[in-house]
C-alpha positions in Angstrom: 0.0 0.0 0.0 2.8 2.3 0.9 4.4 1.7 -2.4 1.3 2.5 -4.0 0.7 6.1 -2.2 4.4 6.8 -3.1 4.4 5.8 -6.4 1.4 7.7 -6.9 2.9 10.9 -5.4 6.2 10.3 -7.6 3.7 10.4 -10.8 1.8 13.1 -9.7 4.9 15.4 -9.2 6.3 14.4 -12.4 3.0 14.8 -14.3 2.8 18.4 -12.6 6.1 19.8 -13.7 5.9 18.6 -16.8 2.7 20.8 -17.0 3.1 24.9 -16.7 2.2 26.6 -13.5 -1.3 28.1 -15.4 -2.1 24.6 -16.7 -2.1 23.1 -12.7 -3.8 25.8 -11.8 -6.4 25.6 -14.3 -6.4 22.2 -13.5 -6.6 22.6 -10.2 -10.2 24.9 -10.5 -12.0 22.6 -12.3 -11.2 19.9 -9.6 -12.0 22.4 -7.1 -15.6 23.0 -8.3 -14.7 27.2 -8.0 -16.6 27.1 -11.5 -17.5 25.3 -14.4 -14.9 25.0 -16.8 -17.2 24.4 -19.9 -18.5 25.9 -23.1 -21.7 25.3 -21.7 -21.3 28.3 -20.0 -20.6 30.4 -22.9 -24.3 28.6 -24.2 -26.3 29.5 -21.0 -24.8 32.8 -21.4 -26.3 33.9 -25.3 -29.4 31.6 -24.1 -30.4 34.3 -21.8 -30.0 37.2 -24.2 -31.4 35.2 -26.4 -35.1 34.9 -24.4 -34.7 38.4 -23.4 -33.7 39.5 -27.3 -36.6 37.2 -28.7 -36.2 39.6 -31.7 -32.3 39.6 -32.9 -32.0 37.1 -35.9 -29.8 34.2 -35.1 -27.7 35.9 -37.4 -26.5 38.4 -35.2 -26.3 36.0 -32.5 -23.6 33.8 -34.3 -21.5 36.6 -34.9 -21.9 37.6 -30.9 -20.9 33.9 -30.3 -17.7 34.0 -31.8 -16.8 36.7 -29.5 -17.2 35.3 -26.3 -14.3 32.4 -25.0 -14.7 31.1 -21.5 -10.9 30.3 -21.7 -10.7 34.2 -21.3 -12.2 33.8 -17.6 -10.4 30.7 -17.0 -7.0 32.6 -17.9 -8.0 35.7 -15.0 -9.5 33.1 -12.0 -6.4 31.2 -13.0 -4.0 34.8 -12.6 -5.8 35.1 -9.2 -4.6 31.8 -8.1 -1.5 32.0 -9.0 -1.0 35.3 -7.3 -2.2 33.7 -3.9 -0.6 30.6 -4.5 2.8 28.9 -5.1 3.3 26.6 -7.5 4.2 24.5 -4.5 1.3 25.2 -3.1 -1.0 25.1 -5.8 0.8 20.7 -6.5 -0.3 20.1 -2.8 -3.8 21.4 -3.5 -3.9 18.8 -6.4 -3.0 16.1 -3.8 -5.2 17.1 -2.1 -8.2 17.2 -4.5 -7.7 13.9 -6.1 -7.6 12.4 -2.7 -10.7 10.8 -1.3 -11.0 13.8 1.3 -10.3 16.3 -1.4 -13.4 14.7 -3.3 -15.6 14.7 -0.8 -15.0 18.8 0.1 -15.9 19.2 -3.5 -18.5 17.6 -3.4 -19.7 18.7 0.1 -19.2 22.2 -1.0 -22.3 23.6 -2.4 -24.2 22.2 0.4 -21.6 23.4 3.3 -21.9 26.9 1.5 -25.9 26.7 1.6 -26.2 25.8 5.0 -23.6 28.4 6.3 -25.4 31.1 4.5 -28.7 30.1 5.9 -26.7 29.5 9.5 -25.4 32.8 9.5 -28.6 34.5 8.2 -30.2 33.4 11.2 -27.9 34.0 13.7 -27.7 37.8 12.2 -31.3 38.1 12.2 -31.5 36.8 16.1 -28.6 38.8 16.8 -30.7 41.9 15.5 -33.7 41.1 17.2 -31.6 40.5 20.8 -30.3 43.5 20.4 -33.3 45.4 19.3 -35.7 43.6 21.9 -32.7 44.8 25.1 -32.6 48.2 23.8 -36.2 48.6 24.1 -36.6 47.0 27.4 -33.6 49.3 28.4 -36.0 52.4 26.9 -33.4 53.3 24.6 -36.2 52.1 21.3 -39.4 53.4 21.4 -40.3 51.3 18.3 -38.4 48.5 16.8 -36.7 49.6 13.6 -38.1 48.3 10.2 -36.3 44.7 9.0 
């Protein structure tokens, strides 16, 4: 088993410097879930202009099309991790999200995001009414603020 992990490690380092920093890094983010690396997106994108424009010819929508490249997106998230990161840094992240644990955070990510953002809406809103609720039982409210 140990032979196994090493041996994997030993490719994995040698298959990420044979690559360039902005490849593993663009490799990296579309392990990482931080967005969808897809023409698809480019699709969705005219789709919507496309219902809200129900009266451009396809015509001019082809042209449009030609002008829009997802790659130039990937290219700037992929700048922003490389300024943050090391290339070091950015190989152990790789590890780290073709591991087993490194799958499940992807995976577990949308919904750990969801429930945060609902966890902390609540707490804020408690927190407001707490605070609201002492001030006026200290006479400092004489009506509770609008929400």
């Amino acid at each position: 088993m140990k032979k196994v992990i090493l041996f994997s490690m030993i490719l994995s380092g040698v298959f990420s410097y044979s690559q360039t920093k902005q490849d593993r890094i663009t490799e990296l983010i579309s392990l990482n879930g931080s967005f969808p690396l897809s023409k698809e997106i480019e699709k969705q994108l005219i789709s919507r202009y496309k219902k809200q424009y129900s009266n451009v010819p396809e015509s001019a929508w082809s042209s449009i099309e030609k002008k829009i490249n997802v790659n130039d997106l990937i290219d700037k998230v992929a700048d922003i991790y490389g300024n943050r990161f090391s290339e070091k840094e950015i190989d152990q992240l790789l590890i780290f999200y073709k591991s087993d644990l490194g799958k499940k955070v992807i995976q577990n990510s949308p919904y750990l995001i969801s429930e945060i953002q609902t966890a902390s809406s609540d707490w804020g809103m408690n927190i407001t009414k707490m605070i609201n609720n002492d001030l006026e039982k200290m006479g400092y409210l004489q009506s509770l603020p609008p929400n």
